[in-house]
C-alpha positions in Angstrom: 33.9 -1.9 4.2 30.7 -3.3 5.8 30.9 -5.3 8.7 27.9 -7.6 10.4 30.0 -9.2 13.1 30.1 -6.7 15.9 26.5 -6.2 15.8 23.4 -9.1 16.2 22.8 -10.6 12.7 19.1 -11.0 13.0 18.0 -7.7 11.0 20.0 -9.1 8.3 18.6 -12.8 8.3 15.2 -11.7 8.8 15.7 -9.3 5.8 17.0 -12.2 4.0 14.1 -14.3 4.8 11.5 -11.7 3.8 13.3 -11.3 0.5 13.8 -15.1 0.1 10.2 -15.9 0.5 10.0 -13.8 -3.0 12.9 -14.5 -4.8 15.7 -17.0 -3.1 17.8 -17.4 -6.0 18.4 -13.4 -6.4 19.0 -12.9 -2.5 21.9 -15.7 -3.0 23.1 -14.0 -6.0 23.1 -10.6 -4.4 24.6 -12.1 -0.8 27.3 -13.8 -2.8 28.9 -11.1 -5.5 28.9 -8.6 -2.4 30.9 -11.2 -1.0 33.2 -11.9 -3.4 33.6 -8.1 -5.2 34.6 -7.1 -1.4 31.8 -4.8 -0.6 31.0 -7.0 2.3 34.0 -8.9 4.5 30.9 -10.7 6.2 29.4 -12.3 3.8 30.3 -16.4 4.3 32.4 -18.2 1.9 29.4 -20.2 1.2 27.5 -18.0 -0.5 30.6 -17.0 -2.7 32.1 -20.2 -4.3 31.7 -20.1 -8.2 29.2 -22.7 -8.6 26.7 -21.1 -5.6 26.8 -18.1 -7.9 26.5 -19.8 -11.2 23.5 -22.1 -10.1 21.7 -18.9 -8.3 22.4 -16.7 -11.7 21.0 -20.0 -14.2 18.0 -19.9 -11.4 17.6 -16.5 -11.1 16.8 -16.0 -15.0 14.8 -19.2 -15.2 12.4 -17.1 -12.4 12.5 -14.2 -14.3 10.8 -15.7 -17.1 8.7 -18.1 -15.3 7.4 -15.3 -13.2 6.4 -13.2 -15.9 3.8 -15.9 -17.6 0.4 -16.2 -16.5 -0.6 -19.3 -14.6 3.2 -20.5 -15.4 4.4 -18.3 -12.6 1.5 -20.0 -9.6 3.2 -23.1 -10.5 6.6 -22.0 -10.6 5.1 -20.8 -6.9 3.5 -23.5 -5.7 6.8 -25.3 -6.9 8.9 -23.3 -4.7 6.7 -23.6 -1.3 8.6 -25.3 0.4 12.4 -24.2 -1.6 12.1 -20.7 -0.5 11.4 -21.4 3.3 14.2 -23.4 3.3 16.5 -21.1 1.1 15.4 -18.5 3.7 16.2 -20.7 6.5 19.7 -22.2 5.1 20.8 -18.4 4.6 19.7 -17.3 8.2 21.6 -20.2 9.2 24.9 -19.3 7.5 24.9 -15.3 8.3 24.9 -16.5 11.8 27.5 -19.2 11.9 29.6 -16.6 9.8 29.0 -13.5 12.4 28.5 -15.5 15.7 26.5 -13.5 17.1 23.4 -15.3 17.0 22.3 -19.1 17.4 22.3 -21.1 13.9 19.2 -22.8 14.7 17.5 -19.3 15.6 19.0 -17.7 12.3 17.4 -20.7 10.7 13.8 -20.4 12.2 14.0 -16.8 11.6 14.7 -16.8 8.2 12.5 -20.2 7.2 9.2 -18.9 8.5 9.7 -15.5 7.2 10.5 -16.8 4.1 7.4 -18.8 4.3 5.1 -16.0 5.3 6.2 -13.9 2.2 6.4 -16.7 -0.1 2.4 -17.1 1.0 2.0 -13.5 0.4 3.8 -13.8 -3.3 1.9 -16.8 -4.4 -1.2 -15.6 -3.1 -0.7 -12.3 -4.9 -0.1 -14.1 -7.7 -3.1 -15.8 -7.9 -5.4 -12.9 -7.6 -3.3 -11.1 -10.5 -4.1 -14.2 -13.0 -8.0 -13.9 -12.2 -7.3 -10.7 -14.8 -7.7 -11.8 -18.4 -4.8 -9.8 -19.9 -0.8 -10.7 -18.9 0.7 -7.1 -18.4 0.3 -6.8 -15.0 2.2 -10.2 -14.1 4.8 -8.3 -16.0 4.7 -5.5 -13.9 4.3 -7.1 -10.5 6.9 -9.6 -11.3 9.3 -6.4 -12.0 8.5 -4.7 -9.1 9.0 -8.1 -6.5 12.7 -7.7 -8.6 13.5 -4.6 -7.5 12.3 -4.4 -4.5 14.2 -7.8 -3.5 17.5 -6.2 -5.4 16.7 -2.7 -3.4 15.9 -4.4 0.3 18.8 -6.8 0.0 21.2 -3.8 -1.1 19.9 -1.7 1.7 20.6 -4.5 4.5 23.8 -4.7 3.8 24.8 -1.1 4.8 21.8 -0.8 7.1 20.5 -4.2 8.0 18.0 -2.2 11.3 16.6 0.1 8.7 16.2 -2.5 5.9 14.3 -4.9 8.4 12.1 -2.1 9.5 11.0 -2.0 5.7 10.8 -5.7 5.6 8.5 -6.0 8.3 6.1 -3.6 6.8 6.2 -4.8 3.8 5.5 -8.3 5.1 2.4 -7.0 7.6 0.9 -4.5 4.6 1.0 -7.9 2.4 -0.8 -10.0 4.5 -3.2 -7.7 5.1 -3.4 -7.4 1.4 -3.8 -11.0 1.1 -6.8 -11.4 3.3 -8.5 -8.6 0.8 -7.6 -10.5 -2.4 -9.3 -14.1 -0.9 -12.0 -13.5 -3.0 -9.9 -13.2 -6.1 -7.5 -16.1 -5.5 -10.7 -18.0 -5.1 -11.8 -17.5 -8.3 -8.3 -18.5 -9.9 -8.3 -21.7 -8.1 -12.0 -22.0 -9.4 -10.5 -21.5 -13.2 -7.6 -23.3 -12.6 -9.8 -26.3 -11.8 -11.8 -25.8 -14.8 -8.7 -25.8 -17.0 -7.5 -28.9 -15.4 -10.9 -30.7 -15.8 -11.2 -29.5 -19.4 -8.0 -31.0 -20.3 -8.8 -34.3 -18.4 -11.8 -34.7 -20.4 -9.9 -33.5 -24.3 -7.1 -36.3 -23.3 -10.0 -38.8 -22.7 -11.7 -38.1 -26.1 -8.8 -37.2 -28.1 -10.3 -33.8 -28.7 -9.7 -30.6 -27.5 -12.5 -28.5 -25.7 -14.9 -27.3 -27.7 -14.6 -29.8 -30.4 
């Protein structure tokens, strides 16, 4: 049986955060049914009533679908900017009111602005991806974000030092990352402004573009 309480909880929220900033409804879901299948005795009740599980699991696939479609998936994004911070933050918050061993309002700060620095990573990401004309690799990265958030989150609970270790990287390596694929994102937001003129202009003269 796993137990967070005799050791600090912040390698665990930050983890959380980190994955939260990608995919909040699947670090719920994965928090909560080790929880309640008794893999973890830490795990607050919280995260394990019925209806936390059912609304993560009817989120979790309406992600997975959304995250998949070009252009649908930087909205779903830009959607979630400020949900995943605070999904990050309200699960730091509740790891460490269950484990007392660290401050709620620390927990919460912890896991909010890490969510928030890999949410920007994600989105940004994201954006660079759609500047390619064909949809497989959405697919693919969208996959990958999965299991690495399923894989991280797994990892924290039997080895919450190690799996922050990873986090960290993985945060710092996507940053850096980001700062490479300006350029890119730059010319999504270009086209995405295009679109949005272009449709402004066919609902004016009751024409699509082109016409």
């Amino acid at each position: 049986m796993v137990t967070i309480a005799s050791v600090s909880v912040l390698p665990l929220v930050f983890t959380s955060g980190w994955a939260s900033g990608i995919n909040a409804y699947a670090v719920v879901l994965l928090l909560g049914l080790f929880g309640a299948t008794g893999l973890s005795d830490d795990v607050p009740e919280t995260l394990q009533r019925p209806e936390v599980l059912i609304t993560a699991v009817v989120l979790f696939l309406c992600e997975a679908v959304a995250d998949k479609i070009p252009y649908v998936d930087s909205a779903w994004d830009s959607v979630h900017t400020l949900i995943r911070p605070a999904a990050g933050a309200w699960i730091g918050a509740v790891l460490a009111g269950q484990s007392g061993s660290l401050n709620d309002a620390v927990a919460g700060l912890v896991g909010g602005s890490t969510a928030l620095a890999s949410h920007a990573v994600k989105a940004g990401t994201r954006m660079a991806v759609n500047s390619s004309p064909e949809p497989f690799s959405n697919v693919i990265v969208s996959l990958a974000e999965d299991l690495g958030v399923a894989g991280i989150v797994t990892f924290a609970i039997f080895h919450p030092v190690a799996a922050a270790s990873i986090a960290a990287v993985l945060l710092v390596g996507g940053l850096v990352i980001l700062v490479f694929l300006i350029s890119r994102i730059r010319r999504f937001l270009r086209r995405r402004a295009q679109r949005r003129e272009e449709r402004r202009l066919a609902g004016r003269t009751g024409h699509p573009p082109g016409w």
